[in-house]
C-alpha positions in Angstrom: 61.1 -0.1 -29.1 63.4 0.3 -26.4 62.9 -1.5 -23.1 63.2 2.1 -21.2 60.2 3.3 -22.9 58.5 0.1 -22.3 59.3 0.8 -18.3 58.6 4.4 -18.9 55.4 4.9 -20.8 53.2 3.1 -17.7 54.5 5.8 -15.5 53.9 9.1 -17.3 50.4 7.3 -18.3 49.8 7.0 -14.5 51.1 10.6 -14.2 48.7 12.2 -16.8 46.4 10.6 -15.3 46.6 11.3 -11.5 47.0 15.0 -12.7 44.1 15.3 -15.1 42.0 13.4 -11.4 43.2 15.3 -9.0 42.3 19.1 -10.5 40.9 20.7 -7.0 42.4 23.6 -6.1 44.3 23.8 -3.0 45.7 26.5 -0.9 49.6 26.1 0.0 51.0 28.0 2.8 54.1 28.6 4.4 53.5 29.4 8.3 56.1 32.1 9.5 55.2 33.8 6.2 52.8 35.1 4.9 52.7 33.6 1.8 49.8 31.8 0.2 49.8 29.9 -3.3 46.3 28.1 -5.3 47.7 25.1 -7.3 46.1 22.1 -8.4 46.4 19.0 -6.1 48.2 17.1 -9.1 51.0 19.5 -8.8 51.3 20.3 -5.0 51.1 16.2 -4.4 53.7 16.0 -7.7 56.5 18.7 -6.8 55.9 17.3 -3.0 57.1 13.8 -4.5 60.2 16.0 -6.6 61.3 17.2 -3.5 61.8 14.5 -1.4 63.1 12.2 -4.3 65.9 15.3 -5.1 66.5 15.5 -1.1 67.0 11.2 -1.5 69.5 11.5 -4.1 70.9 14.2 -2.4 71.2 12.2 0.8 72.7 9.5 -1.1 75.0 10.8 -2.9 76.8 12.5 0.1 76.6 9.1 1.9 78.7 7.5 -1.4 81.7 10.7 -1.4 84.0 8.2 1.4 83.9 5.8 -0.7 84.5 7.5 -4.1 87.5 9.8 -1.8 88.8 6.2 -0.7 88.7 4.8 -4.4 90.4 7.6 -6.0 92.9 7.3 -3.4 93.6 3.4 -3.8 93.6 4.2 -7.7 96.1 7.1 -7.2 98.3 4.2 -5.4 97.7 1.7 -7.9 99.3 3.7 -10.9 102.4 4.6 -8.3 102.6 1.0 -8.0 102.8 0.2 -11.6 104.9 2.7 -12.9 107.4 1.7 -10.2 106.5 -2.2 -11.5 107.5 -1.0 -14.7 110.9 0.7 -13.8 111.8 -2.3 -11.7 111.0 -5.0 -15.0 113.0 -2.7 -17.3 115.5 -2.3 -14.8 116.2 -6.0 -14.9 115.8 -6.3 -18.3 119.3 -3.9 -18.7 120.7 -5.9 -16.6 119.7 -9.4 -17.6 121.2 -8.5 -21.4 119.9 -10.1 -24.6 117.6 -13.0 -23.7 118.9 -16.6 -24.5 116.5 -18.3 -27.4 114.0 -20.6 -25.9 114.6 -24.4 -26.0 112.6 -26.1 -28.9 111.5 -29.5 -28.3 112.3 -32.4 -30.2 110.9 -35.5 -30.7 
């Protein structure tokens, strides 16, 4: 059993039950409309709780595109910087010629 089914199976068992508890009808409305719409409690109280967690991401992921705009910038810099690493360390390896062996150590 995974652990996210161990996190997520007290959740929807509190969700079946609030909804199967809360079965009143209630009437939604929307003021400068006329518009008028019977649903359960469970599901007014349920998509109100949707909403506001999708407006909360929604928030939250705007707050986070600076950061992800500065990242992708520094990373954009970072692969300049290494390519030009790269030219520069075969550049000198050209001129440098054929490497000398390396001194063994004797005893």
């Amino acid at each position: 059993m995974s652990w996210r089914l161990l996190l997520l199976s007290p959740l929807a068992l509190l969700l079946v039950l609030f909804g199967l508890s809360n079965r009143h009808m209630v009437a939604l409305k929307l003021w400068p409309f006329d518009l008028e719409w019977d649903t359960p409690l469970a599901v007014a109280v349920l998509l109100a709780a949707a909403l506001a967690f999708l407006l909360g991401a929604g928030i939250a992921w705007a707050s986070g595109l600076p950061h992800r705009r500065q990242a992708r910038r520094m990373e954009a810099a970072a692969h300049l910087l290494e390519a030009e690493l790269n030219e520069l360390k075969g550049r000198l390896a050209r001129e440098a010629g054929p490497a000398l062996p390396a001194p063994t150590a004797s005893r």
